[in-house]
C-alpha positions as CSV (number, residue, x, y, z in Angstrom):
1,X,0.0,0.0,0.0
2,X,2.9,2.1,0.2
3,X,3.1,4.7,-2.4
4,X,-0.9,4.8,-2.9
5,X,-3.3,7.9,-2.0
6,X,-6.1,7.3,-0.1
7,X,-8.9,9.0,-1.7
8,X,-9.9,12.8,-0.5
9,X,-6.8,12.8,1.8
10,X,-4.0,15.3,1.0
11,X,-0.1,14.0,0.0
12,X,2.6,16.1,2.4
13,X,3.9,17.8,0.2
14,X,0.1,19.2,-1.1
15,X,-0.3,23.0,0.0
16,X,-3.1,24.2,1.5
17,X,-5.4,27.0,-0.1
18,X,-5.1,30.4,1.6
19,X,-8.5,31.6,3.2
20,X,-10.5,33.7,1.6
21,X,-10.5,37.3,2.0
22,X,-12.8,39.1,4.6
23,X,-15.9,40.0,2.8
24,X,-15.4,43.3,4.2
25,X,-12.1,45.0,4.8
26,X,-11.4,46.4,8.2
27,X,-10.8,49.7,6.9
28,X,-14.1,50.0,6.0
29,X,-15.5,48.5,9.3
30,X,-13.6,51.1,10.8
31,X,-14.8,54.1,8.7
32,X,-18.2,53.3,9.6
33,X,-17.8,53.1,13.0
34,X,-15.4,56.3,13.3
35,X,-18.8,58.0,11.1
36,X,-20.8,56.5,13.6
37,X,-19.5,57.4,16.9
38,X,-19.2,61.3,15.0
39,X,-23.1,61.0,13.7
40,X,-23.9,60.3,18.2
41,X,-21.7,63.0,19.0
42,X,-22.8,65.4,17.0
43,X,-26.3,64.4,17.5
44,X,-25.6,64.8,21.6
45,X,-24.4,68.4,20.9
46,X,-27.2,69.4,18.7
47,X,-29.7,68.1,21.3
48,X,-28.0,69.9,24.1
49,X,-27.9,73.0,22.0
50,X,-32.0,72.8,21.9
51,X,-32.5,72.3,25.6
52,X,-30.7,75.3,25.7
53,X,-33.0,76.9,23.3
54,X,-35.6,75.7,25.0
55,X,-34.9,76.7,28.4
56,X,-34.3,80.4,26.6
57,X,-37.7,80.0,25.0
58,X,-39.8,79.0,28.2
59,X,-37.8,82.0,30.4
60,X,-38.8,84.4,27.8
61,X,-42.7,83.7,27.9
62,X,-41.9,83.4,31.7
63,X,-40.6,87.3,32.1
64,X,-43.5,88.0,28.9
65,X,-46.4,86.8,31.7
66,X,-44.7,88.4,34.3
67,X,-45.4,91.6,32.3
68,X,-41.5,92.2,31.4
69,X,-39.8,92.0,27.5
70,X,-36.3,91.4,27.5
71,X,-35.2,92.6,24.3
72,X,-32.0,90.9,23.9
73,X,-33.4,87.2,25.6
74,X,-36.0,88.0,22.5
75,X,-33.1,88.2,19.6
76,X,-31.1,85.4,21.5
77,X,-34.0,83.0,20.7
78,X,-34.4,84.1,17.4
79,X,-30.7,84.1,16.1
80,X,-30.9,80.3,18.1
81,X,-34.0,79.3,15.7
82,X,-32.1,80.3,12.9
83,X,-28.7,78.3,13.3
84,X,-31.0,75.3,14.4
85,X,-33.0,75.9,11.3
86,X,-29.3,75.4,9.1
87,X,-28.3,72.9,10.6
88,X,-31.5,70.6,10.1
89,X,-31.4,71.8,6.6
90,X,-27.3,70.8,6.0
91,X,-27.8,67.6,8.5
92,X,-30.6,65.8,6.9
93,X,-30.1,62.5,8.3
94,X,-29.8,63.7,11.9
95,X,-33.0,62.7,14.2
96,X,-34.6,66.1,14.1
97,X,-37.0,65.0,17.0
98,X,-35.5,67.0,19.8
99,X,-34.3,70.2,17.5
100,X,-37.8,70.3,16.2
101,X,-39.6,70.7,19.5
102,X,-37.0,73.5,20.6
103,X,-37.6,75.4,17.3
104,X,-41.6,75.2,18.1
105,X,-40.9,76.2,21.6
106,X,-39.1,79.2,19.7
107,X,-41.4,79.9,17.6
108,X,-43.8,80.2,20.3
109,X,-41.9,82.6,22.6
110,X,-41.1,84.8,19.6
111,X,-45.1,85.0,18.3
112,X,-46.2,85.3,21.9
113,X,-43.7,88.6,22.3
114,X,-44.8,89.8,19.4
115,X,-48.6,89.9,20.5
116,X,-47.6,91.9,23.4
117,X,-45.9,94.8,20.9
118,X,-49.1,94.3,19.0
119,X,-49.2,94.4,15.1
120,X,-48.9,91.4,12.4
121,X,-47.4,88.6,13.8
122,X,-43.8,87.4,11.8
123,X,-44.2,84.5,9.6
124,X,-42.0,81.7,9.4
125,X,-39.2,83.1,6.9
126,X,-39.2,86.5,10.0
127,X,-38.5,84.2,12.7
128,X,-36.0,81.8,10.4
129,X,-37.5,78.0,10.3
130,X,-39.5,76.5,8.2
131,X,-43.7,76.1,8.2
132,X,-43.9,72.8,10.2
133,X,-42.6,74.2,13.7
134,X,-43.8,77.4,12.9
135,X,-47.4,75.8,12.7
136,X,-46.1,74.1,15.9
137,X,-46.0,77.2,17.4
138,X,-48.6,79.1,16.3
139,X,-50.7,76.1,17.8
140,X,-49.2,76.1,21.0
141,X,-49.7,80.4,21.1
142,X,-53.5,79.4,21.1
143,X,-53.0,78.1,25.1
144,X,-50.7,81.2,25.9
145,X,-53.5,83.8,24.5
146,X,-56.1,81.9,26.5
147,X,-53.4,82.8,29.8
148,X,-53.3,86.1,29.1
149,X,-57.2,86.4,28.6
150,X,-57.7,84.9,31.9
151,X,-55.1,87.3,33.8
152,X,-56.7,90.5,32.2
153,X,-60.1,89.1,33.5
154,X,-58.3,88.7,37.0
155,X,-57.1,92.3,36.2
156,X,-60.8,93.6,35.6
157,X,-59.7,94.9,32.0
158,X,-62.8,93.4,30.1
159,X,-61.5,95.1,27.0
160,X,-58.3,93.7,26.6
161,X,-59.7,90.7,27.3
162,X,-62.2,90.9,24.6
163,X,-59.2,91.7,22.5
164,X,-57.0,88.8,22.8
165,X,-59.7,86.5,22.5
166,X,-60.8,88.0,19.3
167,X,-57.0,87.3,18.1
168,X,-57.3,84.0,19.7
169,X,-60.2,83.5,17.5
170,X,-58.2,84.7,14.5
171,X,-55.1,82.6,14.6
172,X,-57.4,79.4,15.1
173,X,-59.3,80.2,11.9
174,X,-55.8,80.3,10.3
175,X,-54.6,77.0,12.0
176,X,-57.8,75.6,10.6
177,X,-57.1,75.5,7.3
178,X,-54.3,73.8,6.5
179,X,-54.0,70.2,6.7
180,X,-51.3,67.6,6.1
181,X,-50.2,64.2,7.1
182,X,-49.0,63.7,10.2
183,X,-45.8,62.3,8.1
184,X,-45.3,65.6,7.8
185,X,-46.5,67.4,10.3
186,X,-48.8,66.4,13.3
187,X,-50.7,69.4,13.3
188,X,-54.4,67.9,14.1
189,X,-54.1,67.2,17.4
190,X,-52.8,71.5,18.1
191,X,-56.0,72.0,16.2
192,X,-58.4,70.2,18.2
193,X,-56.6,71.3,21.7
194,X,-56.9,75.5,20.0
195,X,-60.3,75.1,18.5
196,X,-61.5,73.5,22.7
197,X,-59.6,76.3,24.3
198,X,-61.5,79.0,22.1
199,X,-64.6,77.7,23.3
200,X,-63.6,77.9,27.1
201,X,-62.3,80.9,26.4
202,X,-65.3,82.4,24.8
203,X,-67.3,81.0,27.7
204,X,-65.2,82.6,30.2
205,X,-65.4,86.3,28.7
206,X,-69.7,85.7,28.7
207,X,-69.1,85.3,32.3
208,X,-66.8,88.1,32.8
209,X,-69.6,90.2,31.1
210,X,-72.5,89.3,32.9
211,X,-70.8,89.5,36.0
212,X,-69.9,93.2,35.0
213,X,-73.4,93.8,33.9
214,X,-74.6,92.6,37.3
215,X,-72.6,95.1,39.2
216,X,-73.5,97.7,37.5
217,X,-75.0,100.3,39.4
218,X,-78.6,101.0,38.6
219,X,-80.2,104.3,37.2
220,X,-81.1,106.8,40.2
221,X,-84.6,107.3,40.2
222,X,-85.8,110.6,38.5
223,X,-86.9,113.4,40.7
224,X,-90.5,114.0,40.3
């Protein structure tokens, strides 16, 4: 038997075959996950950046209420909307989630300040974002109208009152009539919540008037 192959078994001197080649080289693993790790850190700063905004945003309706404007808090938000506005439009696969919400929250605080100068509210392109958060916004102005109604009632000023509601009434007929799908923008459910608050509100200023009416002081009687 000496001399003879066994079948499917390898002489000594046979070599064996080199292993194939990764199916992916480790460069390119690495690129990916170096892109990656730079997609989460960049995404952690960007969110950071619109708590910030956010917290601006909340303190300016804060001092607003509090019947204070502070001018340069007011331009701070605004030049923060509009370098969060770039960078969603240069970053378009970043989750836009958290960045979205802050520039609504903006958009919010800058419409609110601007009802308190009186005037035409700014529209999107003014402020520096795009429609969706600015419809965002305007929505969520609907709830801080209907605040402001109720302190000028607390106040006894009936006709400011009166005033802001007939705005309130005004910027829900404009929210009204657009629609889209929430895809795009989830703006049914800011409807729903500005057309109920309307109608609390409008029930609240018929109170405030008849109670007004009622303490009215009658006529004196005429001398005879």
């Amino acid at each position: 038997m000496e001399g003879r192959t066994i079948p499917g078994s390898r002489s000594s001197g046979e070599r064996r075959k080199p292993a194939p080649p990764p199916a992916i080289s480790e460069k390119t693993l690495v690129e990916i996950e170096t892109h990656l790790k730079r997609r989460e850190t960049r995404r952690d700063e960007l969110i950071e950046r619109a708590r910030q905004l956010r917290r601006q945003s909340q303190f300016v309706m804060h001092q607003l209420h509090q019947g204070r404007r502070l001018e340069e808090a007011v331009r701070d938000v605004r030049a923060g909307a509009r370098e969060l506005t770039k960078t969603l439009r240069e970053e378009a696969g970043f989750d836009a989630g958290p960045v979205l919400a802050a520039l609504q929250e903006c958009v919010e605080a800058v419409l609110l300040d601007a009802t308190f100068q009186g005037g035409e509210l700014p529209g999107p392109a003014d402020i520096g974002v795009e429609p969706e958060p600015y419809l965002l916004g305007l929505g969520d102005l609907i709830g801080e109208l209907r605040r402001r109604v109720l302190e000028e009632l607390s106040a006894g000023d009936l006709p400011e009152a009166e005033r802001l509601l007939a705005l309130m009434e005004e910027l829900t007929h404009a929210l009204m009539r657009f629609e889209a799908p929430r895809s795009i923008v989830s703006l049914k459910p800011k409807q729903d919540v500005a057309r109920a608050l309307l109608e609390r509100t409008r029930g609240d200023l018929t109170l405030a008037r008849l109670l007004a009416r009622a303490q009215l002081p009658s006529s004196p009687p005429e001398e005879e």
